[in-house]
Residue frames as a rotation matrix with the C-alpha (Angstrom) as fourth column:
UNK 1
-0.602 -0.507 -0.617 -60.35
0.125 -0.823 0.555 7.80
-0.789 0.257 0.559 -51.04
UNK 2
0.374 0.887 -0.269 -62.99
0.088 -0.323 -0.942 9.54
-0.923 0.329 -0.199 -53.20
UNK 3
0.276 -0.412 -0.869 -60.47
-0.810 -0.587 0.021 10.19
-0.518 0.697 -0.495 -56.09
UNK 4
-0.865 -0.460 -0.202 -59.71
-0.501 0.812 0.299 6.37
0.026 0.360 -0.933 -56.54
UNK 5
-0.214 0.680 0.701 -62.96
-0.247 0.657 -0.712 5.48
-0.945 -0.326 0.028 -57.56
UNK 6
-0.882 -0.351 -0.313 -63.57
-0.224 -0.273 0.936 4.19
-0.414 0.896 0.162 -60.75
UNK 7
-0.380 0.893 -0.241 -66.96
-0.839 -0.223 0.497 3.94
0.391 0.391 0.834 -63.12
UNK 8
0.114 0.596 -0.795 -69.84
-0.083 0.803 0.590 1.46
0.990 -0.001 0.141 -61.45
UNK 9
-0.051 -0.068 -0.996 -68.31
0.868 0.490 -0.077 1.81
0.494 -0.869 0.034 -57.92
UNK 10
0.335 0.748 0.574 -70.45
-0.115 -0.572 0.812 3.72
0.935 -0.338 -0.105 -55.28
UNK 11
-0.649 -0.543 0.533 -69.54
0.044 -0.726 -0.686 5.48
0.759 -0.422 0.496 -52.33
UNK 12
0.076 0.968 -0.238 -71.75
0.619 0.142 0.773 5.09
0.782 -0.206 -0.588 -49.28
UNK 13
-0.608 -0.643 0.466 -71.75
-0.094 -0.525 -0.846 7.81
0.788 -0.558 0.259 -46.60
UNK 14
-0.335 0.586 -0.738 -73.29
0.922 0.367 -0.127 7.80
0.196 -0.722 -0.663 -42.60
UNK 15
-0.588 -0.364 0.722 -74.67
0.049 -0.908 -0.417 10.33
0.807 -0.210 0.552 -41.67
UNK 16
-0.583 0.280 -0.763 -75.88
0.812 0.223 -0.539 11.48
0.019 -0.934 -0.357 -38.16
UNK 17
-0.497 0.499 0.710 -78.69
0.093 -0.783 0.615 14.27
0.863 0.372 0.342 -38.17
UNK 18
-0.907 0.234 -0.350 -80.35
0.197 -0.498 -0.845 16.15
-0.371 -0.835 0.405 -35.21
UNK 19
-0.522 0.747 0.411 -84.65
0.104 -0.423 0.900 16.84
0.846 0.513 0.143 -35.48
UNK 20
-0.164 0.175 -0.971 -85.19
0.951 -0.235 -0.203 19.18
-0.264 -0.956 -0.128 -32.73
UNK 21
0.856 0.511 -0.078 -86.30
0.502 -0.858 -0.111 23.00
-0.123 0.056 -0.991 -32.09
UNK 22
0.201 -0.864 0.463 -83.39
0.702 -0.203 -0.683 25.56
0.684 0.462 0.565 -32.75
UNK 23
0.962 0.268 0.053 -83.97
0.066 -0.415 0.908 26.61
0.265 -0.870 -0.417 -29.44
UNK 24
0.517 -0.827 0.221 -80.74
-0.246 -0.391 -0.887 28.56
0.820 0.404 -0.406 -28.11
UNK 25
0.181 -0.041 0.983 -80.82
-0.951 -0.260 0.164 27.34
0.249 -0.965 -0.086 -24.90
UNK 26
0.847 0.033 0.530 -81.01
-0.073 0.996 0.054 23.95
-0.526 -0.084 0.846 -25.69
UNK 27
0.961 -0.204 0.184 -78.37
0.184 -0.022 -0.983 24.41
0.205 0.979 0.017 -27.90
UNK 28
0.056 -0.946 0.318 -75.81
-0.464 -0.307 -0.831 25.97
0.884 -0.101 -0.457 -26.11
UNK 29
0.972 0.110 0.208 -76.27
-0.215 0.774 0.595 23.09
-0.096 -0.623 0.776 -23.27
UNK 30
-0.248 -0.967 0.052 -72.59
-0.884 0.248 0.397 22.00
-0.396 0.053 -0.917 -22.56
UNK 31
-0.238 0.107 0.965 -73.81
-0.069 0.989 -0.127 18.40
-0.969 -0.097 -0.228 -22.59
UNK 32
0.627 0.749 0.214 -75.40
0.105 0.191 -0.976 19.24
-0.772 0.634 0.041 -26.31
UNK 33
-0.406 -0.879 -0.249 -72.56
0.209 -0.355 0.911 21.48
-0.890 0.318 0.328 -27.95
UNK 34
0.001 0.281 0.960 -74.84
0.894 0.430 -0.127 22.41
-0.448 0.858 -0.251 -31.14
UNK 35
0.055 0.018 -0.998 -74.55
0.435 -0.901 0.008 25.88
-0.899 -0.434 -0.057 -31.12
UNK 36
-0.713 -0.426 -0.556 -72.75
-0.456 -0.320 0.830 26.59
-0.532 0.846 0.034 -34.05
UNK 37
-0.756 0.448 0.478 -75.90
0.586 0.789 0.187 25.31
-0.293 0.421 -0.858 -35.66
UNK 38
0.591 0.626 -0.509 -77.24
0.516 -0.778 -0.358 28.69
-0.620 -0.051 -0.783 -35.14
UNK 39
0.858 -0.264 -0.440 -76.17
-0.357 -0.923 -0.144 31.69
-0.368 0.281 -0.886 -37.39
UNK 40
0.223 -0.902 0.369 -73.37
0.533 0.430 0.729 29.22
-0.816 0.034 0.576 -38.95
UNK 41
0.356 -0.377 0.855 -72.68
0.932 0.209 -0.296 30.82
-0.067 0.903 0.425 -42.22
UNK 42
0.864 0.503 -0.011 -71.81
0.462 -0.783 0.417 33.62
0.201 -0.365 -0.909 -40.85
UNK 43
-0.244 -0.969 0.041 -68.35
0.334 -0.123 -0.934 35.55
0.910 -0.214 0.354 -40.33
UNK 44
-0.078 0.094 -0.993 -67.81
0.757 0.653 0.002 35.43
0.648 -0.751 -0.122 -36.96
UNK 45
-0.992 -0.120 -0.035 -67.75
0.124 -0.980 -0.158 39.40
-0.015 -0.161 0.987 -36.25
UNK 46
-0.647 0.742 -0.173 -71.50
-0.559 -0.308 0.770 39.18
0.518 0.596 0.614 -37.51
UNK 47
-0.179 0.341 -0.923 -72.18
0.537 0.820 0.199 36.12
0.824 -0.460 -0.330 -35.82
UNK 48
-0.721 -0.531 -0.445 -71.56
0.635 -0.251 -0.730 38.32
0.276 -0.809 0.518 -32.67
UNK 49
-0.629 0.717 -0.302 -73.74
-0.769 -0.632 0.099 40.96
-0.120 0.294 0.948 -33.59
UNK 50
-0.262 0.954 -0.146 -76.25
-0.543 -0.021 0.839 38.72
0.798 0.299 0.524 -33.95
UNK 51
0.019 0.473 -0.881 -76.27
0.619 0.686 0.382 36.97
0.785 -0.552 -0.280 -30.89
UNK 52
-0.919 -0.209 -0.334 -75.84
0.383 -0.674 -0.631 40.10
-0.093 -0.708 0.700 -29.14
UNK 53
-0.640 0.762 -0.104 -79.50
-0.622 -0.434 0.651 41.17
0.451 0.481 0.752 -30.90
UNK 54
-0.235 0.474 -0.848 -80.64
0.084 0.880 0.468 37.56
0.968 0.039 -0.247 -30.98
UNK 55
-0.531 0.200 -0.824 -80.08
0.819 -0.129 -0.559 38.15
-0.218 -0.971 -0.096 -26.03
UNK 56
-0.963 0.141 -0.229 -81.09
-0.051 -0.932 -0.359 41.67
-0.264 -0.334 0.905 -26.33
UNK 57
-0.444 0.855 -0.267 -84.73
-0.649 -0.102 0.754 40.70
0.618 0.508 0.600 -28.04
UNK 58
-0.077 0.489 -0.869 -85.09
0.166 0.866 0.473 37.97
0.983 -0.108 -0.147 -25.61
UNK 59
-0.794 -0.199 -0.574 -84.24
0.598 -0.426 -0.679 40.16
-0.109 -0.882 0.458 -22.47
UNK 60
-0.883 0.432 -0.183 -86.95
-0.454 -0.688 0.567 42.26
0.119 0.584 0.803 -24.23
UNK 61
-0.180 0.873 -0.454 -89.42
-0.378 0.364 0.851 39.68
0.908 0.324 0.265 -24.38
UNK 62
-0.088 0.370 -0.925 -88.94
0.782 0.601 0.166 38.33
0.618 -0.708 -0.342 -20.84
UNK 63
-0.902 0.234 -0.362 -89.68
-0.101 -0.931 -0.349 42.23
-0.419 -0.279 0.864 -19.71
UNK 64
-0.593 0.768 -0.242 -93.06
-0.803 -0.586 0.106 42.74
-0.060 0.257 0.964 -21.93
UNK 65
-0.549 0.249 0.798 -94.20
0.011 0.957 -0.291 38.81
-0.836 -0.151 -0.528 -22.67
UNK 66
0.738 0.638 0.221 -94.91
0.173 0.139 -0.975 39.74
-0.653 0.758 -0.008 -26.14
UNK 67
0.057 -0.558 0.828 -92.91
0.829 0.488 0.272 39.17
-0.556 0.672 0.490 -29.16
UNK 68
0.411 0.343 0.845 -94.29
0.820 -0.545 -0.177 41.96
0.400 0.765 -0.505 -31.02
UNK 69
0.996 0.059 0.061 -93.68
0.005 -0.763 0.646 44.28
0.085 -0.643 -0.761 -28.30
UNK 70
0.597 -0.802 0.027 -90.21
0.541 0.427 0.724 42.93
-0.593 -0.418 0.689 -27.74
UNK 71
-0.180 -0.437 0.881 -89.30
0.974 -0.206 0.097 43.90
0.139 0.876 0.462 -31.71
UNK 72
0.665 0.597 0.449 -90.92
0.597 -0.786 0.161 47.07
0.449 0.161 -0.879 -30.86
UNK 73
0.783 -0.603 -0.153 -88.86
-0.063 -0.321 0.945 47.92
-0.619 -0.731 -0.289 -27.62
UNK 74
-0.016 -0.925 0.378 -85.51
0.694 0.262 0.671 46.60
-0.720 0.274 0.638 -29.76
UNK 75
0.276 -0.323 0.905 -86.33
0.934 -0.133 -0.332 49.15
0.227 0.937 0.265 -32.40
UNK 76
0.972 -0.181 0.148 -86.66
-0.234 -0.760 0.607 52.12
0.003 -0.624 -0.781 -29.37
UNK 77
0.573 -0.819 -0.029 -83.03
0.190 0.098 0.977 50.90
-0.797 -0.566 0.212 -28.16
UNK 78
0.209 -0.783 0.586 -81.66
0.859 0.433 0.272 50.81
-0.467 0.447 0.763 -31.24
UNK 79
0.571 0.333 0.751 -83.26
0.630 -0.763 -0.141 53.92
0.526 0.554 -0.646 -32.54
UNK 80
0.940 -0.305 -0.157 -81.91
-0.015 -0.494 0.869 55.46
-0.342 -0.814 -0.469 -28.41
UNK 81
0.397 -0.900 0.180 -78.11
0.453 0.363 0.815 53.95
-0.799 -0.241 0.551 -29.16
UNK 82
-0.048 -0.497 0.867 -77.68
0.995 0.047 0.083 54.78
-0.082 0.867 0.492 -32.79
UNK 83
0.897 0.377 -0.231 -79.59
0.385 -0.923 -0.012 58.79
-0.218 -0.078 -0.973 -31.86
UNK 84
0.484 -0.627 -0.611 -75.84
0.040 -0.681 0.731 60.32
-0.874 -0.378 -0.305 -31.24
UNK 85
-0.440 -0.770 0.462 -73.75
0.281 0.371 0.885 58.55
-0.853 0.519 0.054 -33.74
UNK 86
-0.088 0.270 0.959 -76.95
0.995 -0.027 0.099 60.04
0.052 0.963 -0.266 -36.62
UNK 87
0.834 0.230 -0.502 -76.60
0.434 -0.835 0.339 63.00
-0.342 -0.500 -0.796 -34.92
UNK 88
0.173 -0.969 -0.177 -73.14
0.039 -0.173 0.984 63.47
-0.984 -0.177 0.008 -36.15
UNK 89
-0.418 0.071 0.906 -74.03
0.596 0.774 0.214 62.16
-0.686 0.629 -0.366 -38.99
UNK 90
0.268 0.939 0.214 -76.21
0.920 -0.184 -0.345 64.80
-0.284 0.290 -0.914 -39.72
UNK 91
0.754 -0.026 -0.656 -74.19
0.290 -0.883 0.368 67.30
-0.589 -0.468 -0.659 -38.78
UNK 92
-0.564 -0.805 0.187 -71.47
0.049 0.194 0.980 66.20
-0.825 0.561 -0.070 -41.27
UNK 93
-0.294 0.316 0.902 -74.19
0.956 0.093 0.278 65.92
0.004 0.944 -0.330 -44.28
UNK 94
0.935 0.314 0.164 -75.13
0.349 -0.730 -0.587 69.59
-0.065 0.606 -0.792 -43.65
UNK 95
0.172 -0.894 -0.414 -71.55
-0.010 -0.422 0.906 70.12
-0.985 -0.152 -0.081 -43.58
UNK 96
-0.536 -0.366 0.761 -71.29
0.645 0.404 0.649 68.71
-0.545 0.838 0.020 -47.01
UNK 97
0.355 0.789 0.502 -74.12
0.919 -0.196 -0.342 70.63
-0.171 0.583 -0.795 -48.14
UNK 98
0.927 -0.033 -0.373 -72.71
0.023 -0.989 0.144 73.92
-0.373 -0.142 -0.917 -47.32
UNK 99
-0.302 -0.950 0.076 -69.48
-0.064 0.100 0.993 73.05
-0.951 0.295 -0.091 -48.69
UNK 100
-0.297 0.128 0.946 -71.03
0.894 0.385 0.228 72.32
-0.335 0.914 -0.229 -52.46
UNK 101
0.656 0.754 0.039 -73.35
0.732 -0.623 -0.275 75.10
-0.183 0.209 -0.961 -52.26
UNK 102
0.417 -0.466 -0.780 -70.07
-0.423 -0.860 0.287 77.69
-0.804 0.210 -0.556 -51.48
UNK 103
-0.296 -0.951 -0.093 -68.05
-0.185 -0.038 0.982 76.09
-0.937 0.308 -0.165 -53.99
UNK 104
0.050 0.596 0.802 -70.67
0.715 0.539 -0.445 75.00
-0.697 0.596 -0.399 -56.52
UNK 105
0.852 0.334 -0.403 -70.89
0.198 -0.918 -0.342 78.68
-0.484 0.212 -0.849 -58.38
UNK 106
0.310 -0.882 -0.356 -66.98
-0.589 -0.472 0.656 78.75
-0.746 0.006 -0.666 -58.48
UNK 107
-0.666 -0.430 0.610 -66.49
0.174 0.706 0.686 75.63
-0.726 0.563 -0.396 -60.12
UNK 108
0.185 0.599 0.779 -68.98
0.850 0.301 -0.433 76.34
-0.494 0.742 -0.453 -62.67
UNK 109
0.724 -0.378 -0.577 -67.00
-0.432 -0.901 0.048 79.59
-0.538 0.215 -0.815 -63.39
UNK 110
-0.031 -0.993 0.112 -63.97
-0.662 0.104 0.743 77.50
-0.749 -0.051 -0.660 -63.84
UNK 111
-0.054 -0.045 0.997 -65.59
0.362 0.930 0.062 74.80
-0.931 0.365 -0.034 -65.66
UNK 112
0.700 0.673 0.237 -67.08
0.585 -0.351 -0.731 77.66
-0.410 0.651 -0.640 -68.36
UNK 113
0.877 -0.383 -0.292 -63.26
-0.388 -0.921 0.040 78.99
-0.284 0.078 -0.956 -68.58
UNK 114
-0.350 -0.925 0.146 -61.18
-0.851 0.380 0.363 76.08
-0.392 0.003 -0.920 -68.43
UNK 115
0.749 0.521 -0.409 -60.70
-0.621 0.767 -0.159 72.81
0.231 0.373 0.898 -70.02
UNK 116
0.513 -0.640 -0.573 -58.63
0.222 0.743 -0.631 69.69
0.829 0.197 0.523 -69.80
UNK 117
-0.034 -0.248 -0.968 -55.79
0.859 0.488 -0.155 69.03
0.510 -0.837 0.196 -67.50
UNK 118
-0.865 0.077 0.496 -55.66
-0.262 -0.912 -0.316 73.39
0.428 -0.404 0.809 -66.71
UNK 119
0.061 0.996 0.061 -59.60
-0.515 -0.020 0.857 72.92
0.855 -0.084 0.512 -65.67
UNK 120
0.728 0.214 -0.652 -58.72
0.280 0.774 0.568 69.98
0.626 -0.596 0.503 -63.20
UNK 121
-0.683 -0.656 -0.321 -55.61
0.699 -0.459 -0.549 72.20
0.213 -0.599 0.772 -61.53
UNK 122
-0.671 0.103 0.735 -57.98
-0.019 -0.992 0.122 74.90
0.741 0.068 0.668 -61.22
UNK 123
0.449 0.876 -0.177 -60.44
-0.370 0.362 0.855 73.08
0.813 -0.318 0.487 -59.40
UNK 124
-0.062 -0.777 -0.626 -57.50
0.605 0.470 -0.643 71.38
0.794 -0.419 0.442 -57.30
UNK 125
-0.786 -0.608 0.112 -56.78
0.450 -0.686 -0.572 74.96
0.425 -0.399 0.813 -56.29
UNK 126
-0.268 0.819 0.507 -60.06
-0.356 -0.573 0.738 76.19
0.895 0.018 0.446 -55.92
UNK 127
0.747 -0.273 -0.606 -60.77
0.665 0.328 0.671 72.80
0.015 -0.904 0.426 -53.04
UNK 128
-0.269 -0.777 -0.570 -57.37
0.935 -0.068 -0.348 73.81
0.231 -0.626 0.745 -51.29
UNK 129
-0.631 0.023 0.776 -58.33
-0.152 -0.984 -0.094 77.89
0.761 -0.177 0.624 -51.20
UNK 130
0.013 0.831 0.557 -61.80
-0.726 -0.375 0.577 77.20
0.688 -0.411 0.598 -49.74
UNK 131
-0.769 -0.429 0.474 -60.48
-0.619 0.685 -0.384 73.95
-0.160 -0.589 -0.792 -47.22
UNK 132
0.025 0.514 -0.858 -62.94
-0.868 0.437 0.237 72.08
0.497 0.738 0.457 -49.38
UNK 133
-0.543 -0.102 0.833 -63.24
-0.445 0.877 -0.182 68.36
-0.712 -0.470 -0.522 -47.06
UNK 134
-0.432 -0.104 -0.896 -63.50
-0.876 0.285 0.389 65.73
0.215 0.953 -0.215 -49.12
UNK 135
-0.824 0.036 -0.565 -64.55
0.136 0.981 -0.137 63.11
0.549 -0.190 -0.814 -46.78
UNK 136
-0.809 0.587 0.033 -67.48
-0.404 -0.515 -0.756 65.17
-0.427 -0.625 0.654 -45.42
UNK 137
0.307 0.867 -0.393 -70.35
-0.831 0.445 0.333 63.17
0.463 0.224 0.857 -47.82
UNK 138
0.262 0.123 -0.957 -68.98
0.000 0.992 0.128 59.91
0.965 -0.033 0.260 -46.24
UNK 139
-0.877 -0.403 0.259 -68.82
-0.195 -0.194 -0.961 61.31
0.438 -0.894 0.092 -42.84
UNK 140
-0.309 0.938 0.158 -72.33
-0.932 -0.266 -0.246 61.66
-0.189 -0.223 0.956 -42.97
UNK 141
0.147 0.367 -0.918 -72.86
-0.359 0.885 0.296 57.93
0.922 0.286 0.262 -44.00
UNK 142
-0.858 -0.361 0.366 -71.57
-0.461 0.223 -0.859 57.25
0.229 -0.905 -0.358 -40.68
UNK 143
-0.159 0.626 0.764 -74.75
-0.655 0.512 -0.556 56.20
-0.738 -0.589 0.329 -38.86
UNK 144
0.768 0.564 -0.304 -76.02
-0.640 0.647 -0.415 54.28
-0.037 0.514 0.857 -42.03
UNK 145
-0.082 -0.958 -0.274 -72.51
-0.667 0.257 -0.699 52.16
0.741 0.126 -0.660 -41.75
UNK 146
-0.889 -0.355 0.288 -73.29
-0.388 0.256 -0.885 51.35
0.241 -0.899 -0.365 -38.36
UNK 147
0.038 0.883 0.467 -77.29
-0.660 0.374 -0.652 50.24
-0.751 -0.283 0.597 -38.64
UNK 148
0.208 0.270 -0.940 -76.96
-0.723 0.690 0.038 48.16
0.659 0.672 0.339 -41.64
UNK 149
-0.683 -0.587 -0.435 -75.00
-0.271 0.756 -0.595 45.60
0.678 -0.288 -0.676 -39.87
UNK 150
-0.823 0.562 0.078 -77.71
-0.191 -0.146 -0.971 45.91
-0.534 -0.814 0.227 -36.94
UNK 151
-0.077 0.910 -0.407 -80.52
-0.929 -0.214 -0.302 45.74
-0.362 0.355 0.862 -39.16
UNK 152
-0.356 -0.453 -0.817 -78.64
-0.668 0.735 -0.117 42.52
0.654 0.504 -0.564 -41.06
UNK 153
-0.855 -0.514 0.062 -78.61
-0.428 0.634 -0.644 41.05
0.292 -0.577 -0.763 -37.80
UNK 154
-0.563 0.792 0.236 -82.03
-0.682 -0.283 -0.675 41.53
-0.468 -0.541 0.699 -36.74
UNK 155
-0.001 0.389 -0.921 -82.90
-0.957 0.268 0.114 40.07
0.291 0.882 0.372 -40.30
UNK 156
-0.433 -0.892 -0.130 -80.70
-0.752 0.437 -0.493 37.12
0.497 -0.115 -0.860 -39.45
UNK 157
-0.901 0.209 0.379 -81.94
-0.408 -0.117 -0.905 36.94
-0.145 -0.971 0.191 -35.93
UNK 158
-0.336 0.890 -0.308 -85.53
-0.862 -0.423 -0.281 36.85
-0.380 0.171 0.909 -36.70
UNK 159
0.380 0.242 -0.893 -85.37
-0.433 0.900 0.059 33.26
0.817 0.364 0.447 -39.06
UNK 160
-0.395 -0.532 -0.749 -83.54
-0.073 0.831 -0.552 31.56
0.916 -0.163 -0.367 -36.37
UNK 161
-0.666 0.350 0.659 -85.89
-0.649 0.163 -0.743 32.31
-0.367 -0.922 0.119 -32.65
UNK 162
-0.717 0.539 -0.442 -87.64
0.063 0.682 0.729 29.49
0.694 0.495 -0.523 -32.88
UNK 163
-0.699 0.575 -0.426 -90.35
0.503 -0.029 -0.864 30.78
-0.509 -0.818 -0.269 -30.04
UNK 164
-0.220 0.652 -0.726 -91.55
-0.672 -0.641 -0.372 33.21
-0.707 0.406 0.578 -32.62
UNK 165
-0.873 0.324 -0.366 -92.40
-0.359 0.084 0.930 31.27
0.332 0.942 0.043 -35.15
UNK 166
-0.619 0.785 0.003 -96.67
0.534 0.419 0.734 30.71
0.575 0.456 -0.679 -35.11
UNK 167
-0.271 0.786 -0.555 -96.93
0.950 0.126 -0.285 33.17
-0.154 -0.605 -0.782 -33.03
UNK 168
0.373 0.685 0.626 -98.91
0.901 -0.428 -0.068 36.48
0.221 0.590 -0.777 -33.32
UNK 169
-0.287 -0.945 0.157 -97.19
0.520 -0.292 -0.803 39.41
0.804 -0.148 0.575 -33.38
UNK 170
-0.657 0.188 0.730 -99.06
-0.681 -0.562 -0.469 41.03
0.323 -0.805 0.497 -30.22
């Protein structure tokens, strides 16, 4: 017990230790079990996401036989998958835009007539007249919600293939 030691007496620990490639294949061997040696600090949602990246770059690479290329292709797919979801995206930020622009004029009427808490009811009323969406600038974050995490991973992803490391990127 670590808590019942007392000054001058030392504490000796074993330890077992592994010096091998972080190769994923070796790794997830049944006979090996070391997985979780990859991507460990990870919350396990993320973890996911990256080993979904981590197959999809190596399915990549055993299609082109270049590394570089591989990262290339993964940024086409990702760019193909994520296309709809920034499409929407877009379509919500000019939503927002046109919403400020109509309402931008009014409120600066109101702001040059009213003050205090009258100023902030007017403005209330003004959103509610013109159906004023409030959640339209963070509709439009939408795609950028959904690639960070993807981009994280990649990051991730990237320190831990140990095939890529010395080699050139084409």
């Amino acid at each position: 017990d670590v808590t019942s030691l007392t000054k001058g007496e030392s504490l000796i620990f074993q330890v077992d230790y592994l010096s091998a490639p972080k190769k994923r294949a070796l790794l997830k061997d049944p006979n090996i079990e070391l997985e979780g040696v990859l991507l460990m600090n990870l919350w396990n949602w993320f973890r996911s996401i990256c080993f979904m990246v981590w197959a999809l770059i190596q399915f990549l690479f055993s299609l082109s036989g270049s590394w570089g290329l591989s990262l290339i292709l993964l940024a086409l797919v990702i760019r193909i998958l994520t296309f709809p979801i920034t499409r929407f995206s877009i379509k919500f930020q000019e939503t927002a835009m046109q919403q400020q622009a109509r309402v931008a004029p009014l409120q600066k009427v109101i702001k040059e007539k009213y003050s205090g808490i009258e100023q902030s009811e007017k403005i209330i009323e003004m959103y509610e007249t013109q159906n004023y969406d409030h959640l339209a600038p963070f509709k439009s974050m939408l795609g950028l919600f959904i690639q960070i995490p993807i981009f994280a991973a990649l990051f991730n992803v990237l320190g831990e293939i140990w095939e890529m490391s010395g080699v050139h990127f084409l």
